[in-house]
N, C-alpha and C positions, 0 to 999 in steps of 0.2 A: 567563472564556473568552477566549482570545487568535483574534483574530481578520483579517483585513482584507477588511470587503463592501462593497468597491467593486463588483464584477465581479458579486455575487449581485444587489444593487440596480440596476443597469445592465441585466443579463437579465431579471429578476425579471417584467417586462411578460410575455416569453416564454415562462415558465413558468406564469403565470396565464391566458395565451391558449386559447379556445375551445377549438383545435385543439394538444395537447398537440404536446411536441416529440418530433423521433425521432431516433437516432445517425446526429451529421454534420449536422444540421437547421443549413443555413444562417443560420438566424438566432442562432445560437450562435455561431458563428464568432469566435474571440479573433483570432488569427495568422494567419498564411500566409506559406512562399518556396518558391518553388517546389513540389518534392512533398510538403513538408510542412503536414501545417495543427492546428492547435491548438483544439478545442472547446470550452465551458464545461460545466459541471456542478457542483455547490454541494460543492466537497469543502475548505473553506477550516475546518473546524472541527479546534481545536486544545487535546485534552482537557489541563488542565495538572498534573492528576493522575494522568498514565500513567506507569508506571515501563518498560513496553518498549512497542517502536515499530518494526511492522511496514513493513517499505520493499519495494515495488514495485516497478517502471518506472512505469506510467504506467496508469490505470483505463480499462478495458477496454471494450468494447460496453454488455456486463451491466450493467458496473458505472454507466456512464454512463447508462444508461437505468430503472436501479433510485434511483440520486440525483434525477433529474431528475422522476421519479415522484412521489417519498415529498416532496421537497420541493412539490412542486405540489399532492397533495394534503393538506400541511398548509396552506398558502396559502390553496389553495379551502375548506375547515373553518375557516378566520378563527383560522388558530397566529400566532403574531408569526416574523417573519423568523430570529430567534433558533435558534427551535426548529426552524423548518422547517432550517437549515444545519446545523445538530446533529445530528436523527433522520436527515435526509438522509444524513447520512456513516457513522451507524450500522448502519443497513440497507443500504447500498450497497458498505461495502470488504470487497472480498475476498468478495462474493457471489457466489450461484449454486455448485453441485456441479457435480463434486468440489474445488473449489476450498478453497469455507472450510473443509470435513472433511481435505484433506489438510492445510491448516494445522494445525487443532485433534489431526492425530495426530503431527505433527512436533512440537509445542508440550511434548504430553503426554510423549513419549520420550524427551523433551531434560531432563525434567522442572521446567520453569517454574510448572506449578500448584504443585509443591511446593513451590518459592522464592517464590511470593507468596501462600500459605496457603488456596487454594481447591483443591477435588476433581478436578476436570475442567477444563481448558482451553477448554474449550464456555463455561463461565461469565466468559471476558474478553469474549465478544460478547454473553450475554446479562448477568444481576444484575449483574457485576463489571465494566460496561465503563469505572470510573472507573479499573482498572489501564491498561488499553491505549489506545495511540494507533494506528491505521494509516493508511498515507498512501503517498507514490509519490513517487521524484525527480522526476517531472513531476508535478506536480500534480493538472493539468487534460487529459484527455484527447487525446491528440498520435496522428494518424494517417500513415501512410507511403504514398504512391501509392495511396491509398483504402483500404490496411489498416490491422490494426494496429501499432503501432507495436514493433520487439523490440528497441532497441539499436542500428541503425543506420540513419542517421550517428551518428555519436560524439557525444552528449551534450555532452561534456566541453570539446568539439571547437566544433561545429557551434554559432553565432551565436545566431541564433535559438534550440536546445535550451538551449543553454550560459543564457542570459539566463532563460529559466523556472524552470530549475536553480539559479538564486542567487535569485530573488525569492520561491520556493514553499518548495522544501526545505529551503533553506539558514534559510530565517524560520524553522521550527518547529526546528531542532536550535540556535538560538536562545532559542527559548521553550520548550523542555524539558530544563533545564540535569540535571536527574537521573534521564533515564530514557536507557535502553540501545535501540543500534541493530540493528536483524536485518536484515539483508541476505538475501531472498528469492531464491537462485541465483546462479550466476557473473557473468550481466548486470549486476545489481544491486552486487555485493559488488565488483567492478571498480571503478564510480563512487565507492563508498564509502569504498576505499583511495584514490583518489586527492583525493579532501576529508579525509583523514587526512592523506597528503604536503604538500596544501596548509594545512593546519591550518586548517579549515574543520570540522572533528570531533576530538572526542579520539579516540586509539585505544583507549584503555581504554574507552570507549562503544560498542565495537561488539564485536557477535558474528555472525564467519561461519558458514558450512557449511550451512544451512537449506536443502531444493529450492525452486525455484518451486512450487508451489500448484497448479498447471495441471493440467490433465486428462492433458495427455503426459508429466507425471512420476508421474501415480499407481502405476504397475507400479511403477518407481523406488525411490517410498517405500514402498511394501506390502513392497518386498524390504527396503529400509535397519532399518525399525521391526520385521521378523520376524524367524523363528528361523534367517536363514540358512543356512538348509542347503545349499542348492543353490548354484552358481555364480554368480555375479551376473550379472543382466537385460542382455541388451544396451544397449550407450551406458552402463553406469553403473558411477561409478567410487566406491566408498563411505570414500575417505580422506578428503576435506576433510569431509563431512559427519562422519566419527567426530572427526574431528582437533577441528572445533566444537565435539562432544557433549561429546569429554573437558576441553576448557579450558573449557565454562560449569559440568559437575556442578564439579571443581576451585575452580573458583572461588567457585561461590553456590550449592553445596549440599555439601561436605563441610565 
């Protein structure tokens, strides 16, 4: 397991404290400039057996408050640090509904269970999660003027985003020299092209077109993944996601 727990052993007190933590819980606090601020949560685990690898923005309320849980209470049941950064990250990405169900139906239509020989796409987060990594250009939970964080300022851009962005992400497309990138929406898939330009990623590692996950793209993908009949949902444009669908079946399943 590739790893770096500095930051998990550094909070770690925080996490074992009486008084469990809660999103934005000041004593997390990594960063700060101005309206930005950076939180911790244990999402440093880095499966080296995944062949895809799910890309965010940046882990969410949920998500941040399901890590910091699962790892707390493996801590308080006497798990080693290990485990608790591991189960931590397994139960915590890309939780909560409709989230990981809109993944698990984009997965399945894209058809990746059938390119890496399981039934259901349901099975990279449970049996099979030695296929999958998921993880987030930001690593670690980044809020914007007390929300969440969506893409602006410019990552790419912005100093402080820019510096999380090369020490989190940049480390694991390092340490997973053979597994393929998905870009979760335009937000995402934007950054992703542009560590392509920089050669900071191959481009044959990645696969666009995927929606975000979110609750506000469920209409979205209930239309993209159905029998289309009807006009398309407003706000939704279904060429990059088909233009995706057709260059991965092409590639890794005819």
């Amino acid at each position: 397991m590739n790893m770096n727990t500095t930051l998990f052993q550094k909070f770690q007190s925080v996490l074992r404290a009486p008084d469990a933590p809660t999103v934005r819980d000041p004593r997390l606090l990594i960063d700060q400039e101005g309206a930005l601020q950076v939180y911790y949560a244990p999402f440093e685990y880095i499966n080296p057996t995944a062949r895809i690898v799910l890309v965010g923005i940046t882990p969410g309320p949920t998500q941040m408050s399901n890590a910091n849980a699962e790892a707390r209470r493996v801590l308080l049941t006497g798990g080693s640090d290990t485990e608790a950064i591991r189960t931590a990250k397994q139960v915590a990405a890309f939780s909560g509904e409709p989230m990981r169900s809109n993944l698990i139906k984009q997965l399945n239509h894209w058809g990746f269970q059938r390119w890496l020989g399981v039934d259901d796409a349901a099975e990279f987060f449970l049996g099979e999660q030695k296929l999958l990594q998921t993880t987030s250009l930001l690593r670690y939970p980044v809020f914007f003027n007390g929300d969440d964080y969506r893409g602006t300022p410019d990552m790419t851009r912005d100093p402080l985003l820019r510096k999380h962005l090369l020490s989190g992400f940049v480390e694991e497309v390092q340490a997973l020299p053979n597994a393929v990138f998905l870009g979760l929406g335009p937000a995402v898939q934007k950054v992703l092209d542009k560590l392509v330009a920089d050669r900071v990623l191959p481009a044959d590692r990645v696969i666009g077109g995927l929606l975000h996950p979110s609750g506000n793209c469920t209409y979205r993908i209930n239309y993209l993944i159905g029998s289309r009949n009807d006009p398309p949902p407003h706000a939704t444009n279904p060429d990059p996601y088909d233009r995706g669908r057709a260059a991965f079946v092409s590639k890794y399943l005819v």
